[in-house]
KOLTI-716666 format. One line per 8 residues: number of its first residue (from 1); their letters; for each residue x, y, z of N, C-alpha, C. Coordinates in Angstrom, 1 decimal, padded with zeros to 4 digits. Layout:
BEGIN
NUM> a> X/Y/Z/X/Y/Z/X/Y/Z; ...
end
This chain:
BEGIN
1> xxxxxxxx> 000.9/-001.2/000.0/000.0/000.0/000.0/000.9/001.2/000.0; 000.9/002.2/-001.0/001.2/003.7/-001.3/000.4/004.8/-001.4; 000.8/005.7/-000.3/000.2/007.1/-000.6/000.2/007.1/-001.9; -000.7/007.9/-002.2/-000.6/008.7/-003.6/-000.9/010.0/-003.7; -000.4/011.0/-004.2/-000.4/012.0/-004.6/-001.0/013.4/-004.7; -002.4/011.9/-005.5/-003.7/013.0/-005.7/-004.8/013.0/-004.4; -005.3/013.9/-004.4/-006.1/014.2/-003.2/-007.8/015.0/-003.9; -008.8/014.5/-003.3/-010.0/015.0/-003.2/-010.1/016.3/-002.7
9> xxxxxxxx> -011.2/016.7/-002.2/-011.5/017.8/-001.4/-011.5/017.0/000.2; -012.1/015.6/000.3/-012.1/015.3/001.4/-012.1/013.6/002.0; -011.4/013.3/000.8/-010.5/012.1/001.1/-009.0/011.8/000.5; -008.2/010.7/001.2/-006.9/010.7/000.8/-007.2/009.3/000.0; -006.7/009.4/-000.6/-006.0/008.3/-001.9/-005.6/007.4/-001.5; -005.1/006.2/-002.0/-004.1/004.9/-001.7/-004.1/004.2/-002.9; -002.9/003.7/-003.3/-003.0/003.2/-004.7/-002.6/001.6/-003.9; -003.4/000.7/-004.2/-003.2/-000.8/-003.9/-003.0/-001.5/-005.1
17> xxxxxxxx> -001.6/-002.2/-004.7/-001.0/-003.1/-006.0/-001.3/-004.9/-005.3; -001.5/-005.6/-006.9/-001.9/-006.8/-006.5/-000.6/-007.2/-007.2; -000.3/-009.0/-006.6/000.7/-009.2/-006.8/001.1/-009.5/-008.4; 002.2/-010.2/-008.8/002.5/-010.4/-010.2/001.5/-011.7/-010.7; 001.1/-012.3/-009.6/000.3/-013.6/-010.1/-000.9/-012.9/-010.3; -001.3/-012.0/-009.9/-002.9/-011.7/-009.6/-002.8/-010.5/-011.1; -002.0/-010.9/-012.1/-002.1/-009.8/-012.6/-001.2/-008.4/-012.7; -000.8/-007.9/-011.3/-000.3/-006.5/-011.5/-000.9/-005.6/-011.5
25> xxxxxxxx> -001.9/-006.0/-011.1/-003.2/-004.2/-011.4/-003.1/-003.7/-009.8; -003.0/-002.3/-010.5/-003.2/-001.5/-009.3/-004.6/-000.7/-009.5; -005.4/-000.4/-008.2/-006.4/000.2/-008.1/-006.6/001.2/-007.1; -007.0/002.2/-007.2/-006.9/003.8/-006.3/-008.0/003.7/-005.4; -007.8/003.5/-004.0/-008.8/002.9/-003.2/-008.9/004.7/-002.2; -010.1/005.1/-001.2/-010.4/006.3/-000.7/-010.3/005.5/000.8; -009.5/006.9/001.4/-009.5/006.1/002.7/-010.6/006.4/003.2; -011.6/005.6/004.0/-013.1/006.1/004.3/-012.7/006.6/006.0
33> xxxxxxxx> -011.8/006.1/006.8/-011.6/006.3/008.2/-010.6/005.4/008.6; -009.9/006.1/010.0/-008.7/005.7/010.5/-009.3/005.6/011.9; -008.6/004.2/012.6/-008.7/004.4/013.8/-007.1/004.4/014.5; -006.6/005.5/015.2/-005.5/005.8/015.6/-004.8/005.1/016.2; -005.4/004.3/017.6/-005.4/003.6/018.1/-004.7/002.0/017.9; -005.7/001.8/017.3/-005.1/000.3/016.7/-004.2/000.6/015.4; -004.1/001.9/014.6/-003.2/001.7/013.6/-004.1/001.2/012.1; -005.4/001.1/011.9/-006.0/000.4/011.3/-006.9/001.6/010.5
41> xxxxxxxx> -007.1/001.2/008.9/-007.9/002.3/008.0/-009.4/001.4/007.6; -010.2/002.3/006.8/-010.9/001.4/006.4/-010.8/002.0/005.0; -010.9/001.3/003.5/-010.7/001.7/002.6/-011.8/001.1/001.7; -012.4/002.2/000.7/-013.3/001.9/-000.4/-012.6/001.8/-002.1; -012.4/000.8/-002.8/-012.0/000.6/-003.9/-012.7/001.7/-004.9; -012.1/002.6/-005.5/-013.1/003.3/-006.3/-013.4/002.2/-008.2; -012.4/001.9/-008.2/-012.6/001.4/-009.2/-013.7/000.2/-009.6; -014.2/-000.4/-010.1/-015.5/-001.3/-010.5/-014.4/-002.4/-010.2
49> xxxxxxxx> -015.3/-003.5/-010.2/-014.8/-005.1/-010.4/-015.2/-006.2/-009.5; -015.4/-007.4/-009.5/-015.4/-008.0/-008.5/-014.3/-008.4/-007.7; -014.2/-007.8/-006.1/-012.9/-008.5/-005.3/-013.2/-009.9/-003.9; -012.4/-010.6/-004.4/-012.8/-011.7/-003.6/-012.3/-011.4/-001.7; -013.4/-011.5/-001.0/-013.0/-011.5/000.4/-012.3/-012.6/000.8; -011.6/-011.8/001.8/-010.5/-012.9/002.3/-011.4/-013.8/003.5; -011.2/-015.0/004.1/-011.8/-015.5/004.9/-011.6/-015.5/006.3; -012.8/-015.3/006.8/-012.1/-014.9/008.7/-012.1/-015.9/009.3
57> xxxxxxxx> -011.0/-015.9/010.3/-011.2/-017.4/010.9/-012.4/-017.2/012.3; -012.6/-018.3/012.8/-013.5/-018.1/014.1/-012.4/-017.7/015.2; -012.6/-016.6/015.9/-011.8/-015.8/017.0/-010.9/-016.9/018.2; -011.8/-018.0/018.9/-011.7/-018.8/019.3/-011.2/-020.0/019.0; -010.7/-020.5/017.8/-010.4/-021.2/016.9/-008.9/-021.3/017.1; -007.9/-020.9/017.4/-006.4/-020.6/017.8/-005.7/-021.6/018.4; -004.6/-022.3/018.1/-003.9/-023.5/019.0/-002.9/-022.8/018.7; -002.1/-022.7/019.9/-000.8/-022.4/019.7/000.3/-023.3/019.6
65> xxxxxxxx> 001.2/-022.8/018.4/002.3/-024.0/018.0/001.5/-024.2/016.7; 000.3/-024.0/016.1/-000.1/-024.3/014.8/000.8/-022.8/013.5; 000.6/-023.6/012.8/001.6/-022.6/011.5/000.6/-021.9/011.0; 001.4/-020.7/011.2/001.0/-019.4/010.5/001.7/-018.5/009.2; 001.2/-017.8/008.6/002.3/-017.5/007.6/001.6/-015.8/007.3; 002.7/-014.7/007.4/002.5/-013.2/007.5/003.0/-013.1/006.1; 002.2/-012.1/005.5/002.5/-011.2/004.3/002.2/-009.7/004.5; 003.4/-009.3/004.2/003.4/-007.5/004.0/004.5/-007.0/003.4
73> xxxxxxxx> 004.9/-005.8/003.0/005.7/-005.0/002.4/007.1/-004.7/003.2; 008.0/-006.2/003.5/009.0/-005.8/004.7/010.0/-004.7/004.2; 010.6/-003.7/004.9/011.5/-002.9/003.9/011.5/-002.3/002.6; 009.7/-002.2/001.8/009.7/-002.1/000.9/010.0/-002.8/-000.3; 009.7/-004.3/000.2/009.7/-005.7/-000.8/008.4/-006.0/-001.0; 007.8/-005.8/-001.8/006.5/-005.9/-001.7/005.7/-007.6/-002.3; 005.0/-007.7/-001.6/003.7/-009.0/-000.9/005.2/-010.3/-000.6; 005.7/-009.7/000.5/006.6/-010.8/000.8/006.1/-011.7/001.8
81> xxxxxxxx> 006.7/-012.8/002.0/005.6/-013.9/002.8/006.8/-014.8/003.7; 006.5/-014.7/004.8/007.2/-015.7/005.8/006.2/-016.3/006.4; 006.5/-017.3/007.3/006.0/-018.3/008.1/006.2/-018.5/009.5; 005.8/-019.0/010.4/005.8/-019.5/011.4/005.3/-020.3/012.7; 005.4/-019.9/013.7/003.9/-020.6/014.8/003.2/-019.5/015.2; 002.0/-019.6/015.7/001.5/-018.9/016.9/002.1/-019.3/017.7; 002.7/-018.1/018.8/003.8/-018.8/019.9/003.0/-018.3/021.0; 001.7/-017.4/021.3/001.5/-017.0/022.4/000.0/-016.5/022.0
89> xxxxxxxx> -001.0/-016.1/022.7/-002.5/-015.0/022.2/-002.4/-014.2/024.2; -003.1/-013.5/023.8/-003.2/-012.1/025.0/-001.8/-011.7/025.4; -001.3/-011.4/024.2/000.1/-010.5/025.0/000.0/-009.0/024.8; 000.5/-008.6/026.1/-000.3/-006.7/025.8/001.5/-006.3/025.8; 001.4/-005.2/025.0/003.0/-004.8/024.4/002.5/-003.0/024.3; 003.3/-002.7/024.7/004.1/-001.1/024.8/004.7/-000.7/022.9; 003.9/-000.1/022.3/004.5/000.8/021.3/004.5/002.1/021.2; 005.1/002.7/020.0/005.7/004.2/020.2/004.7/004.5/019.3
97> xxxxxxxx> 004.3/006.0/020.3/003.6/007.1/019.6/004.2/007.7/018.4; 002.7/008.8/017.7/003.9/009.7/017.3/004.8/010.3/018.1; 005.8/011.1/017.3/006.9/012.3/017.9/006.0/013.3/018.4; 005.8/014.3/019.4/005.2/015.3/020.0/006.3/016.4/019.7; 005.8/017.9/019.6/006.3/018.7/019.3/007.7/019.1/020.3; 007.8/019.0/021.2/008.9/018.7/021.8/010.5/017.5/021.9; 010.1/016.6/020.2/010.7/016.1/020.4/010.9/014.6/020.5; 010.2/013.8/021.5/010.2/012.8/022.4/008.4/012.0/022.1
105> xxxxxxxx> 008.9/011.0/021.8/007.9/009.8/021.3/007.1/009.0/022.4; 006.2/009.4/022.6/005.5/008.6/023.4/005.2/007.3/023.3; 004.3/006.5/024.6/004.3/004.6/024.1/002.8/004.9/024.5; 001.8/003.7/024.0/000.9/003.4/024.6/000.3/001.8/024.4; 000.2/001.4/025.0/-000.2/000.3/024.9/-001.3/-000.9/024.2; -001.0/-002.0/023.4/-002.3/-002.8/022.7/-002.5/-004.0/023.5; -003.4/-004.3/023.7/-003.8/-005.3/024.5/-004.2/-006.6/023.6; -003.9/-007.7/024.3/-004.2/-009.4/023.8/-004.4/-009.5/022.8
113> xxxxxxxx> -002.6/-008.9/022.1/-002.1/-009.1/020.6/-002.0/-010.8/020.5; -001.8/-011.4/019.4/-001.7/-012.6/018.7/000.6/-012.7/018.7; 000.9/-013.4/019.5/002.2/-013.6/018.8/003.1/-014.5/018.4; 003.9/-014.4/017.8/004.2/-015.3/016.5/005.8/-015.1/016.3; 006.4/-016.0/015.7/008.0/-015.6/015.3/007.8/-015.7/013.8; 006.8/-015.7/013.1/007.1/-015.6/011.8/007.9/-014.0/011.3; 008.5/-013.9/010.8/009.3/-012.5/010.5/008.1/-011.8/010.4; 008.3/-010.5/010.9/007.2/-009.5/011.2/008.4/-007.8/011.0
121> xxxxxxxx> 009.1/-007.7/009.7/009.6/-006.2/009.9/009.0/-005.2/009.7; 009.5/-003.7/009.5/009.1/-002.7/009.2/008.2/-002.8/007.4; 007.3/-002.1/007.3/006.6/-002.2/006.2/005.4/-003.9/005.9; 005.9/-004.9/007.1/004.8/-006.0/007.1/003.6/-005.4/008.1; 003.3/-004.0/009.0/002.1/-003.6/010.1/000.7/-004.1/008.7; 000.1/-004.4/009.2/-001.3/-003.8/008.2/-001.4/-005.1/007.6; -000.5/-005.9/007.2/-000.2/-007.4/006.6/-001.1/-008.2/007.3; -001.9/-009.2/006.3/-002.8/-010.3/007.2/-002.0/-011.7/008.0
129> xxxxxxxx> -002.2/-012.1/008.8/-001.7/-013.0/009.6/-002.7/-014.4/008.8; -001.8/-015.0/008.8/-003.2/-016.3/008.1/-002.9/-017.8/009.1; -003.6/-018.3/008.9/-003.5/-020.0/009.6/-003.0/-020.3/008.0; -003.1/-022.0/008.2/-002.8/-022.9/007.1/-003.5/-022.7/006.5; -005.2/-022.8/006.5/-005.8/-022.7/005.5/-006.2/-021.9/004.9; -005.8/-020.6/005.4/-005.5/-019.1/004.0/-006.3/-018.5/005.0; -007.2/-018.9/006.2/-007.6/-017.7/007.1/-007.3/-016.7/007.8; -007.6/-015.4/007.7/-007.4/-014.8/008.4/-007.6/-014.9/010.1
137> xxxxxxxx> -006.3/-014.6/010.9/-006.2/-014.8/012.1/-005.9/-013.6/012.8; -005.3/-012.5/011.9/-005.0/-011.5/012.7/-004.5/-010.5/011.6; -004.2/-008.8/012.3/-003.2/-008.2/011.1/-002.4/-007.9/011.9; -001.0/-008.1/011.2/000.4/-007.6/011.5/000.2/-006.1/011.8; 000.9/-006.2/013.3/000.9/-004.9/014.0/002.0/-004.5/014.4; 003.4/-004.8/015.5/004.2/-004.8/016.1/005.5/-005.5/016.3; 006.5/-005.3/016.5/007.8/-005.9/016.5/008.2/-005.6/018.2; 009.3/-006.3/018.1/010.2/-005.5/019.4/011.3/-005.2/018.8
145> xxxxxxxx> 012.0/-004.3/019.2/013.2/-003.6/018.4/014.2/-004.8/019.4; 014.1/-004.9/020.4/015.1/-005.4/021.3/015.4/-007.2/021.1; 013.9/-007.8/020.5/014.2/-008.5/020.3/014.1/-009.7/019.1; 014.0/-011.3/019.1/014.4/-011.7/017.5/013.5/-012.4/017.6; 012.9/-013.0/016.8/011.6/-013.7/016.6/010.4/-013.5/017.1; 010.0/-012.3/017.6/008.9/-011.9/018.3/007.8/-010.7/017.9; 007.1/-011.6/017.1/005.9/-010.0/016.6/004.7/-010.6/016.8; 003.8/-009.7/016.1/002.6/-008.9/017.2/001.4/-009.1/016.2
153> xxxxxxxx> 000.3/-009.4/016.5/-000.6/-009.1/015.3/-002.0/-009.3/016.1; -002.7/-008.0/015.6/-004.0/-008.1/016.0/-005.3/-009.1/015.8; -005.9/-009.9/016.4/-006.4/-011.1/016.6/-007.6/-010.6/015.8; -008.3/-011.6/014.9/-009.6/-011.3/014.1/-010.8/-011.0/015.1; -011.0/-011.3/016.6/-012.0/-010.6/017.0/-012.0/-009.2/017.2; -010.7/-009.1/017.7/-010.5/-007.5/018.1/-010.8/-006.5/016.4; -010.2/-007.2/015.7/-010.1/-006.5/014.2/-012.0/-006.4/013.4; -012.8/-007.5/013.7/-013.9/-007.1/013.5/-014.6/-006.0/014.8
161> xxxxxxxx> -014.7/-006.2/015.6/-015.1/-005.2/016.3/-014.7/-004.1/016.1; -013.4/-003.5/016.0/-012.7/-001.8/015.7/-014.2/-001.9/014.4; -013.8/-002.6/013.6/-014.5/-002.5/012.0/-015.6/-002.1/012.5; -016.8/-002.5/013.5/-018.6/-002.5/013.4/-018.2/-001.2/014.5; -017.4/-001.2/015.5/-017.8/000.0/016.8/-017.3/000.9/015.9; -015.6/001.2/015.5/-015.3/002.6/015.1/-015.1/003.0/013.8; -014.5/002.0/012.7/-014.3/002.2/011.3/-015.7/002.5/010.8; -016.8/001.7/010.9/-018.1/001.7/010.1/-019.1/003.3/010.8
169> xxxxxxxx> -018.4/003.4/011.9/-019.5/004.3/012.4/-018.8/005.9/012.0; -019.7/006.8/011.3/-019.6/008.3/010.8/-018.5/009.0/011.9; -017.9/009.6/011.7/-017.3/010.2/012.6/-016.1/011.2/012.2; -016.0/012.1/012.5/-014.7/013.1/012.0/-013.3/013.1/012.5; -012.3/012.6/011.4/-010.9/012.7/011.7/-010.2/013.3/011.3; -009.6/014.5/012.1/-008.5/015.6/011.6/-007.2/015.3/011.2; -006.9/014.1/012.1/-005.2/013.8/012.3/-004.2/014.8/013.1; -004.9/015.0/013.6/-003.9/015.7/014.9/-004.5/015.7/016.7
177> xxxxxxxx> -003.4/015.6/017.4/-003.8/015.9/018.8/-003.5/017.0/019.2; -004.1/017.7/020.4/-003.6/018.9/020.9/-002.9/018.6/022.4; -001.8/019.4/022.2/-000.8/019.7/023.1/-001.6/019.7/024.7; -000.8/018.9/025.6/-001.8/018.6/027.1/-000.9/019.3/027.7; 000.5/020.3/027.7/000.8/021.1/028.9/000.0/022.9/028.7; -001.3/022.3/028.6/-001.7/023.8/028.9/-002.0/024.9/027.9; -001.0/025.2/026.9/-001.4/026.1/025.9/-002.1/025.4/024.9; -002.8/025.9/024.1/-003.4/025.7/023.4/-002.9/025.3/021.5
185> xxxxxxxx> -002.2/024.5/021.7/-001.2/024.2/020.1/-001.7/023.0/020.0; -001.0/022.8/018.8/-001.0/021.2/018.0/000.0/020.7/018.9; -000.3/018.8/019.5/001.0/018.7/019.9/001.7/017.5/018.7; 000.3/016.7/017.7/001.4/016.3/017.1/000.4/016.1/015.6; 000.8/016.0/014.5/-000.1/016.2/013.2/000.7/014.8/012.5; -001.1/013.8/011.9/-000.5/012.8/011.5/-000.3/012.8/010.2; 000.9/012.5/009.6/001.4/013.0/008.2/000.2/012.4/007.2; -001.3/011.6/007.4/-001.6/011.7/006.2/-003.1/011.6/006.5
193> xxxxxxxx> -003.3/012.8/007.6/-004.6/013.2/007.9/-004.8/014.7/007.4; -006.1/015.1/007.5/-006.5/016.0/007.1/-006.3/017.5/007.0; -005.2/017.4/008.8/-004.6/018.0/009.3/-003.2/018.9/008.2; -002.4/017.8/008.2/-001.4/017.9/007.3/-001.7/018.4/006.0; -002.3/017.8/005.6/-002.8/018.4/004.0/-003.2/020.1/004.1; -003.7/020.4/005.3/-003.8/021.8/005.1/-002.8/022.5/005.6; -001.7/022.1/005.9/-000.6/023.0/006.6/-000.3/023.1/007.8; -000.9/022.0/008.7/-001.3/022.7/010.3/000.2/021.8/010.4
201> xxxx> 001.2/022.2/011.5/002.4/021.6/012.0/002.2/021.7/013.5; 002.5/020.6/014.2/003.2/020.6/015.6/003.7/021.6/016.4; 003.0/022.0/017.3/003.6/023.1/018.0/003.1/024.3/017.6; 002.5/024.6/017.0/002.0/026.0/016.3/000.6/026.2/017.1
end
């Protein structure tokens, strides 16, 4: 998944490439809403066609030590695929905020992440987590910098629910937070919210 360039009056773009087996077609999808929190968009294909849904697994359904296999954009390799186990489910893990206008990156916490040693690097977040039989089990969320074989992926119940409580439901997103010591500023603007697009910066 790539930003793209062009811009509406009141949505952002995303150009989604399918792989070389699937063709090669890229299609310009509208981001419909972001939830900040988990990291997760919802997106509408503008282009016509029929697209096949991926299949969800049952939430409950999880043995750990069963093979799993992650696909995402590691490093900017795009639809790359590793494997592994589920090694663990309810692990809550500390990740970094944005940068705040001062500087210094805040953490906050995801709760009863899915985890796995299948390689999970930078550019695999947003990647589907599958079982063996092509189900979805979760999406690639988090790494530890400190350590090796250990990533993070959000579990298909938590991932339908964001979808029906906050993705599906109307709501207005700026992309920015405001500053909590008191004055009244931006404290941090998300590079590909609404915010941004009109100029607003951090600290101002």
């Amino acid at each position: 998944v790539q930003p793209d360039e062009r811009l509406t009056s009141d949505q952002y773009l995303i150009t989604l490439s399918f792989g070389a087996d699937f063709g090669g077609k890229k299609v310009v999808a509208r981001v419909l809403n972001i939830d900040t929190e988990w990291d997760l968009a919802l997106l509408k294909i503008d282009e016509g066609g029929s697209y096949r849904a991926i299949p969800l697994a049952e939430p409950d359904d999880l043995l750990i030590g069963e093979k799993v296999i992650a696909i995402g954009t590691a490093y900017g390799n795009t639809h790359s695929v590793t494997s592994g186990i589920l090694s663990g489910v309810q692990r809550d893990v500390n990740v970094r905020s944005a940068v705040a206008a001062n500087g210094r990156s805040s953490s906050h916490k995801l709760t009863g992440l899915l985890q796995t040693d299948a390689a999970i690097n930078p550019g695999n977040s947003g990647g589907p987590l599958l079982n063996a039989k092509g189900d979805l089990i979760g999406i690639n969320s988090a790494t530890l910098d400190y350590a090796d074989g250990i990533g993070y992926a959000i579990p298909v119940g938590r991932v339908t629910d964001i979808l029906s409580t906050r993705l599906l439901q109307p709501r207005v997103w700026l992309g920015l937070n405001m500053s909590s010591e008191g004055a009244l500023t931006v404290g941090s603007v998300h590079p590909r919210g609404h915010a941004a697009q009109a100029g607003l910066q951090a600290g101002v």
